[in-house]
DRENKOLFI-953391 format. One record per residue (C-alpha): x, y, z. Coordinates in steps of 0.001 Angstrom, whole numbers, plus 500000, padded with zeros to 6 digits. Each point is the difference from the previous one (the first is absolute). Example, Ala and Ser with C-alpha at 12.3 -4.5 7.8 and 13.67 -1.06 7.14 Angstrom:
# residues 2
512300495500507800/501370503440499340/
//
This chain:
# residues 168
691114264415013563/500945497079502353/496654499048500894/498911500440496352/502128497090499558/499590497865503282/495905499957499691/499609497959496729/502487497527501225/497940500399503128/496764499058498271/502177497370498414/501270498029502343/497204500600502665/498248496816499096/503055497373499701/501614501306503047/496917499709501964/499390496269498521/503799499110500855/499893501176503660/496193498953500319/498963503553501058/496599502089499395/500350501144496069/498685503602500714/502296500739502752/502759498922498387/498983502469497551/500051502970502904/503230498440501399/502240500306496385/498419503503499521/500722501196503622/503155498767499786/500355501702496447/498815503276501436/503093499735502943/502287499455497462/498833502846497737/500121502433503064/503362498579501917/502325499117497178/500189502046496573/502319503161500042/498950502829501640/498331502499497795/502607502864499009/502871498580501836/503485498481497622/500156496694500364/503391499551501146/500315496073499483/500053496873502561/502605499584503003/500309499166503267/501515503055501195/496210500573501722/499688496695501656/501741500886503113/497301503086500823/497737498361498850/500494496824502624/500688502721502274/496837501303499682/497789497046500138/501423498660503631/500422503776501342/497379500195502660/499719504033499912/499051499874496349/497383497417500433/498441501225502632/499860503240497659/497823497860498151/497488499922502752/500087502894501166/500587502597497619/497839502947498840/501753501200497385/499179498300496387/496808498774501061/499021499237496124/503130497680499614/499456498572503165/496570499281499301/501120498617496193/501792498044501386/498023498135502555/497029499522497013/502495498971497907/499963496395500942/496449499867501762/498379498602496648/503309498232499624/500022497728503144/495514499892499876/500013498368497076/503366497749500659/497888498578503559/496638499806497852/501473497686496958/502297498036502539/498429499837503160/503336500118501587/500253503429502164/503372499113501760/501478499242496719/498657503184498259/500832501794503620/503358498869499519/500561500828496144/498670503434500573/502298501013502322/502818499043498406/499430501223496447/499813503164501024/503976499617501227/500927498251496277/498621503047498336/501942502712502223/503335497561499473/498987500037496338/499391503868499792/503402500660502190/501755497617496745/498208501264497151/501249503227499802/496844501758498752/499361502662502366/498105498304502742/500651500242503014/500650496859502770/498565501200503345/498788497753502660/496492501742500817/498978499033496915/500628496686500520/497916500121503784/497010501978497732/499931497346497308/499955497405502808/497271501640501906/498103499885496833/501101496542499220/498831498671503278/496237502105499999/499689498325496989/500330496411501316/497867501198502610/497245501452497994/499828496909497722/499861497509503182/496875502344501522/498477500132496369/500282495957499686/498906499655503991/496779501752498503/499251498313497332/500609496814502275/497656501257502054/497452501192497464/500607496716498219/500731500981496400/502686498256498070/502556501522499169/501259501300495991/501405497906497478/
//
């Protein structure tokens, strides 16, 4: 249902955003619909699960979790929950690729894609809809966050390369 109604503004404001910050139309287009896509999968209420309301009784655990090196290096390392884990890390790949790709600023988008992932576990932690803050989510999103920005740099480094220009 969210993404249902975060594409057509997508396909909306694709074109003015892209003309105000003087980036590639098309990949503006990918970046509002990858970033629709996050939001559909990271921040409506858990299916089945009461919504209990927003607080801050979470917050604390859910800080906890993001600086508590055992739990992030979970992230790494684990086995267990491979298809999360894996979720997770694609999650933002098209994300960041197409952020790099319409901006041609990978330190920026490097930057912003590692730290997004830590607004939306704070958010989930407040929101009181059944999600869950834990900090190996945040270390898969910003594994997939960073492949991203490097998949788009290798992608323009070809074309560079090759010598075709790049969409508009």
């Amino acid at each position: 249902m969210t993404f249902a109604l975060l594409a057509p503004l997508a396909l909306v404001a694709h074109r003015g955003l892209a003309g105000r910050l003087g980036w590639a139309r098309w990949p503006t287009l990918g970046v509002l619909l990858s970033l629709a896509v996050v939001l559909t999968l990271t921040l409506p209420p858990e299916p089945g699960v009461p919504i209990g309301g927003p607080g801050l009784s979470g917050l604390g655990a859910c800080t906890g979790s993001l600086f508590d090196p055992g739990v992030l290096g979970r992230g790494l390392i684990a086995t267990t929950e491979r298809g999360e884990r894996v979720g997770n890390v694609l999650m933002f790949v098209p994300l960041t690729f197409f952020a790099v790709y319409a901006s041609r600023r990978p330190a920026l988008v490097a930057t912003v894609g590692v730290v997004l992932p830590v607004a939306i576990e704070l958010t989930q932690s407040i929101e009181g809809v059944g999600r869950e803050c834990v900090g190996y989510d945040w270390v898969n999103n910003a594994i997939g966050a960073v492949a991203g920005v490097l998949l788009a740099m290798a992608v323009i480094r070809l074309r560079d390369v090759v010598g075709e220009s790049p969409p508009r």
